[in-house]
C-alpha positions as CSV (number, residue, x, y, z in Angstrom):
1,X,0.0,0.0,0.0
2,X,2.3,2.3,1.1
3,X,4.8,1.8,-2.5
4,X,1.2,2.5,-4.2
5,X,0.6,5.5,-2.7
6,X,4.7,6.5,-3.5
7,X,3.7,5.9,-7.1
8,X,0.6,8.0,-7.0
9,X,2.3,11.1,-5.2
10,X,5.1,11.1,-7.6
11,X,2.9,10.5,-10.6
12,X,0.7,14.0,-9.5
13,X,3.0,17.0,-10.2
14,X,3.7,14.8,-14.1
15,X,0.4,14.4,-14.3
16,X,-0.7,18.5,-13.4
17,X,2.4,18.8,-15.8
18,X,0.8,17.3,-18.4
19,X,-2.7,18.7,-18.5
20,X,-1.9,22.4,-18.7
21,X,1.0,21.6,-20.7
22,X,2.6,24.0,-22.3
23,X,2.7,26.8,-19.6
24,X,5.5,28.5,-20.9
25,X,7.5,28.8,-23.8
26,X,9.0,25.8,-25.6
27,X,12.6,25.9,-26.2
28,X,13.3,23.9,-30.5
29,X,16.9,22.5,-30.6
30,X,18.4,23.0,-34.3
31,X,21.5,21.1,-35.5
32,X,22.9,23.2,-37.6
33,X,24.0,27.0,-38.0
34,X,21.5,29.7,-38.4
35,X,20.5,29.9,-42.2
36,X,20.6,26.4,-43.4
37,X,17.9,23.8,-44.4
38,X,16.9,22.8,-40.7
39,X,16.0,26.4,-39.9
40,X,14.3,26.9,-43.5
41,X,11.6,24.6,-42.7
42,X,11.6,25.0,-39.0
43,X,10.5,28.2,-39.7
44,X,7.0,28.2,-41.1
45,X,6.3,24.6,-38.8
46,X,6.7,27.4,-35.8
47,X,4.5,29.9,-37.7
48,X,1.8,27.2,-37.6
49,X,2.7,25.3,-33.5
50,X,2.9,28.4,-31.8
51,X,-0.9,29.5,-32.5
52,X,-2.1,25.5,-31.9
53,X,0.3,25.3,-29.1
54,X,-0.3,28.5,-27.2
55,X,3.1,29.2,-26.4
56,X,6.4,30.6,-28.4
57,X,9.0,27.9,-29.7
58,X,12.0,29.5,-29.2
59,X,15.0,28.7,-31.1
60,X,18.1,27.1,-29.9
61,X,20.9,26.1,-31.9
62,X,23.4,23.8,-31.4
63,X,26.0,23.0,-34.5
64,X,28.6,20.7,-34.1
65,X,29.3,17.1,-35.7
66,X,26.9,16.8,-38.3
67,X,24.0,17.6,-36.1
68,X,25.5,15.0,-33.4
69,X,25.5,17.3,-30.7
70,X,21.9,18.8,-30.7
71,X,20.9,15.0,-30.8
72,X,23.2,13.8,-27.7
73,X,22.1,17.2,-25.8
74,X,18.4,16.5,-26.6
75,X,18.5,12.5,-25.5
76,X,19.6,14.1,-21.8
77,X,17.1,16.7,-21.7
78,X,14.5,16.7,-19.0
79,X,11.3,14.9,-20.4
80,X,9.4,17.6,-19.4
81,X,8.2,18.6,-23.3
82,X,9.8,22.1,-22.8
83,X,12.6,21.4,-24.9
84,X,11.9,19.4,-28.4
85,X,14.0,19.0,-31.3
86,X,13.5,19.7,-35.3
87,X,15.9,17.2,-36.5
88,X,17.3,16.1,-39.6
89,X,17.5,11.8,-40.1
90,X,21.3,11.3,-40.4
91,X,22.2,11.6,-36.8
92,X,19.5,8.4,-36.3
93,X,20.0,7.1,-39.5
94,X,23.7,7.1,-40.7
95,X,26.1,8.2,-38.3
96,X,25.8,5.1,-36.0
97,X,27.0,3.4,-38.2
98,X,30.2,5.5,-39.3
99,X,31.2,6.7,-35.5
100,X,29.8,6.0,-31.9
101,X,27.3,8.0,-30.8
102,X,25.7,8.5,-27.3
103,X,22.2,7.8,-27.7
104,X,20.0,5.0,-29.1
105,X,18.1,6.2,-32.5
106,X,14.8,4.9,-30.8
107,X,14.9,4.1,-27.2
108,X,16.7,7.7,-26.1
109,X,13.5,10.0,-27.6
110,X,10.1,10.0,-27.6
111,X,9.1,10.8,-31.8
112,X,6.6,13.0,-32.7
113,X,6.3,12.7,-36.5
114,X,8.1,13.2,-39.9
115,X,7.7,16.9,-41.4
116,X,9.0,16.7,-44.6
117,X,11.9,15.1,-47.2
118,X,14.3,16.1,-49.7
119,X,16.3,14.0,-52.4
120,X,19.4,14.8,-53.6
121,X,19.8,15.6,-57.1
122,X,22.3,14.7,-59.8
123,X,23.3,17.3,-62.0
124,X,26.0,17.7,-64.4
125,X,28.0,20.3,-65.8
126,X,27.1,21.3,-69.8
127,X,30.5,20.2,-71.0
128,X,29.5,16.5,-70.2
129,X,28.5,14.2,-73.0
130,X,25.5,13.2,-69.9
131,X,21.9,14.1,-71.2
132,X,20.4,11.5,-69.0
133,X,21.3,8.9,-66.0
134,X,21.5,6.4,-68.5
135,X,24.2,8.2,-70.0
136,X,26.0,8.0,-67.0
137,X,25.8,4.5,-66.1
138,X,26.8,3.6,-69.2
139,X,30.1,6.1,-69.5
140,X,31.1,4.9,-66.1
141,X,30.9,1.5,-66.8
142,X,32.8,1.5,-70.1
143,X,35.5,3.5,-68.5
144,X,35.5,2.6,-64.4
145,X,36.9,4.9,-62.5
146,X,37.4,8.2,-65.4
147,X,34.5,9.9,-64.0
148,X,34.1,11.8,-60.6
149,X,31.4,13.2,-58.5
150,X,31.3,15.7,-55.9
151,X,28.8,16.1,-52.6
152,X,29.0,18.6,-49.7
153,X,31.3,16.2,-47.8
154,X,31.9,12.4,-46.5
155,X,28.7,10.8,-45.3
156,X,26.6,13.4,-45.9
157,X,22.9,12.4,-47.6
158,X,24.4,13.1,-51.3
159,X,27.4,11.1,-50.4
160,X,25.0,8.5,-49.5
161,X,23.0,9.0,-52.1
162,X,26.3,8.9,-54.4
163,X,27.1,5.7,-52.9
164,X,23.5,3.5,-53.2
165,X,23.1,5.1,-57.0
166,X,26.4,3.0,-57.6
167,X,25.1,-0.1,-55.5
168,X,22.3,-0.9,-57.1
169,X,23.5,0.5,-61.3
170,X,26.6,-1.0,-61.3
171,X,27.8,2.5,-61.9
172,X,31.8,2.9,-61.2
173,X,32.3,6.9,-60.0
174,X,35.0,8.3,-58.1
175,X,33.7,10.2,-55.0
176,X,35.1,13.7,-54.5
177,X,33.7,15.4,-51.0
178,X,34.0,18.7,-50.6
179,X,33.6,21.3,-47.3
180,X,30.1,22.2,-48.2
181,X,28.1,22.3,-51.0
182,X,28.7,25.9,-52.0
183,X,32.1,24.8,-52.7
184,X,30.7,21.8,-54.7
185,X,27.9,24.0,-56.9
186,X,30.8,26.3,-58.0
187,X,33.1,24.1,-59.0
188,X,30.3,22.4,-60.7
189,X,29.7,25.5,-62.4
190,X,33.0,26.1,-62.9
191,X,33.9,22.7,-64.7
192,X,36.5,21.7,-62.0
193,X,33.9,18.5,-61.7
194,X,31.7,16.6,-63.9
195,X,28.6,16.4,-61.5
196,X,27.3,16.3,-58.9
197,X,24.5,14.7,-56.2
198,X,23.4,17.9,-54.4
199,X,21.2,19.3,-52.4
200,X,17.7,20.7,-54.7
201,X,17.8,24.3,-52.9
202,X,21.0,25.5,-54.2
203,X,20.7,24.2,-57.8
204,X,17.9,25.9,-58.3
205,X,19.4,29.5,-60.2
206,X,21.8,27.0,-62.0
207,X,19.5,25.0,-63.3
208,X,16.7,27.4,-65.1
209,X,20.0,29.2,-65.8
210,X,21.4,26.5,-67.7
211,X,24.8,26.8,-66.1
212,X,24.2,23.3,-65.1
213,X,21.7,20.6,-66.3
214,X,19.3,18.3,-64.0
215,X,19.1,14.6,-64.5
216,X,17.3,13.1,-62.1
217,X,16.1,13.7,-58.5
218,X,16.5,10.5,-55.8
219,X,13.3,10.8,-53.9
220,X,10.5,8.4,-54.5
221,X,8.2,11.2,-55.7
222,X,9.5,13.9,-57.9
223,X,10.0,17.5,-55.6
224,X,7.9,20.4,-55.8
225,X,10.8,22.7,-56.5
226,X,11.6,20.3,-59.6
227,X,8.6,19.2,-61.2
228,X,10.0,18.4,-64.6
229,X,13.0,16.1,-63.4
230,X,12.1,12.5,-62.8
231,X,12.8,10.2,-60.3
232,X,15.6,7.7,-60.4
233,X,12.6,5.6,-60.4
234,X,10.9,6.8,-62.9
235,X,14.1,6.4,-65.0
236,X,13.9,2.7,-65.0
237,X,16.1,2.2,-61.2
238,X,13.0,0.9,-59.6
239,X,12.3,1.7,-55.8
240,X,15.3,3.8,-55.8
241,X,14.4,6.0,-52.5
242,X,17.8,8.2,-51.2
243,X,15.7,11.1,-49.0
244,X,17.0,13.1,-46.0
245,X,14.3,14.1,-44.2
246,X,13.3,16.4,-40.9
247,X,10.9,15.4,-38.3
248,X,10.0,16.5,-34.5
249,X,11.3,14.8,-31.3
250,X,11.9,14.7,-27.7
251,X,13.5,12.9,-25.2
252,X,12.1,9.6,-24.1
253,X,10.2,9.3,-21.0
254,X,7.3,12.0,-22.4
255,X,3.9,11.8,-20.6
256,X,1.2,10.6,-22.6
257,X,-0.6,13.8,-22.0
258,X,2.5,15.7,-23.3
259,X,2.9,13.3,-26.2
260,X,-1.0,13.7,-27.4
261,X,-1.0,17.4,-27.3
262,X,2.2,17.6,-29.3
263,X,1.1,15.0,-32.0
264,X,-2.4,16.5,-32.2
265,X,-0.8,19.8,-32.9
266,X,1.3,17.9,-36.0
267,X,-1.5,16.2,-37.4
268,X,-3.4,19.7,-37.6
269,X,0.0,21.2,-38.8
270,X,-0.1,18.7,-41.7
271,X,-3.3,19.6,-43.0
272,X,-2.4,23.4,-43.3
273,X,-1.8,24.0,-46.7
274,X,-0.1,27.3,-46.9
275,X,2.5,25.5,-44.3
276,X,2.8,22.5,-46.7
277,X,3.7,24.9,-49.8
278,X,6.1,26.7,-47.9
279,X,7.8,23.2,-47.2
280,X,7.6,22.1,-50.8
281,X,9.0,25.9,-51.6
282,X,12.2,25.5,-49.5
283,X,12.6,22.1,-51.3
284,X,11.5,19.6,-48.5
285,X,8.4,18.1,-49.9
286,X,6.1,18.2,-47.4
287,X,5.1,14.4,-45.9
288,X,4.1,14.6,-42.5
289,X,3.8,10.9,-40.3
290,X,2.4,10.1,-36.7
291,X,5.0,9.0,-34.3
292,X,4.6,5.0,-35.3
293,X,5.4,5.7,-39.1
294,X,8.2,7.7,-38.3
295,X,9.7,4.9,-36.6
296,X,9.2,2.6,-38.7
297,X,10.9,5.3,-41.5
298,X,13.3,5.1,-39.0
299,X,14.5,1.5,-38.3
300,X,13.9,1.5,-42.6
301,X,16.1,3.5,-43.5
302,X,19.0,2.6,-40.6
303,X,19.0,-1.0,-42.1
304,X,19.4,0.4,-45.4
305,X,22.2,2.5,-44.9
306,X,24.0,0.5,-42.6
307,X,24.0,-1.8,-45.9
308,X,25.2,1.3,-48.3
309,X,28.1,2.6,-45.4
310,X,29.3,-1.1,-45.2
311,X,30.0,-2.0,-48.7
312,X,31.1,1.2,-49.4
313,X,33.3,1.7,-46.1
314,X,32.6,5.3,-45.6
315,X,33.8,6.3,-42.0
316,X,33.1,9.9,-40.4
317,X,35.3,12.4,-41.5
């Protein structure tokens, strides 16, 4: 009796927690620098939380290690729901399996559902005799090895995307990372590399300018911001799926109460359509999951590019 009513007392302040949850302002980790791809689409989600919520999300970034550190400082936060997470997939995707991390992609975080995703895309540079992917495969199988292409940097999402193209084509390329994929897109531009898988935001002015030419985009679904380039499945590499993707999390251990509240605000997020073209706009398609499909996206993808880091042997930079 008396370990019962232990249980009950300490269950009370969660529980008051949890129904007037949130009471104050919510503090959203972000990986990366101010100005990059997290933030772009973290953006408008606020815009659209803070009115459903009832409380300010307030941003706080942490950049370091691809991302690494916001997710190890966000598996030891309090599981009070006051401090949540926009995170990108790699750091619970990929880099367990390049470098050791200090949290558990599932059992250190409570998930709150997938956002949105974004392909890479490979373009070449005009010079190239490459007017489709087919032209590529072909090229780099009759000559392995003599052709090259360049990402933002090893074991990034293009890399990996890079990597699984040439798993499952056959395709023999030479991977050249760079520190960023401004430095990629210029040399791109500037002929110092034949092509390149890249992110869709920045190759958007190169592309309708002609400085560079589009081939094919490594989402299952083609992008919003590129409507007229097809899918590596639609090209004939059937269920070819290479997509980074951002979803919301927090640590494990979140009350039910918290949990519902948070989720019911996503699913009503989702169906805002402004919010889901201002995704699409920023090149992150809009797609947004409940808490079980996201981990199941989750433990898909991780077995999948466990497969692509292994045979390729990519380790963390």
């Amino acid at each position: 009796m008396k370990n019962l009513l232990a249980a009950i007392l300490l269950a009370l302040p969660l529980q008051a927690l949890a129904q007037g949850y949130p009471g104050k302002p919510i503090r959203l980790v972000i990986g990366y620098a101010p100005g990059g791809a997290a933030e772009a689409g973290a953006r408008p989600l606020q815009k659209v939380l803070e009115p459903l919520l009832g409380q300010p999300l307030i941003f706080d970034y942490k950049p370091g290690a691809a991302a690494g550190v916001a997710t190890e400082f966000l598996a030891k936060a309090p599981a009070d729901g006051y401090t949540l997470y926009y995170f990108d997939s790699g750091p619970f995707t990929v880099a367990p399996h390049m470098t050791k991390v200090g949290y558990h992609p599932l059992n250190s975080f409570t998930h709150l559902g997938h956002v949105c995703g974004s392909g890479s895309m490979l373009v070449v540079h005009p010079s190239t005799p490459f007017h489709s992917v087919a032209d590529v495969i072909a090229a780099s199988k009759k000559e392995p090895n003599k052709w090259s292409y360049g990402t933002s940097g090893v074991g990034g999402p293009h890399h990996l995307s890079g990597e699984y193209f040439k798993s499952v084509t056959g395709a023999s390329l030479l991977h050249i990372p760079y520190k960023g994929g401004g430095p990629a897109m210029s040399d791109l531009m500037g002929g110092q590399v034949p092509m390149l898988f890249s992110s869709l935001g920045p190759a958007v002015g190169a592309v309708k300018s002609g400085k560079i030419r589009a081939l094919g985009v490594t989402s299952p679904t083609r992008s919003g911001a590129f409507p007229e380039v097809p899918t590596m499945d639609e090209l004939g590499i059937k269920g070819f799926d290479s997509t980074a993707w951002f979803g919301l999390v927090g640590p494990a251990g979140l009350a039910p109460e918290v949990v519902a509240r948070l989720t019911q605000a996503m699913q009503k997020a989702g169906d805002d359509k402004t919010l889901r073209e201002q995704l699409n706009a920023t090149g992150c398609d809009a797609n947004f999951l409940n808490p079980a499909q996201t981990v199941e996206r989750i433990k898909a993808d991780f077995a999948k590019w466990g497969r692509v880091v292994k045979e390729a042997n990519i380790r963390a930079d």
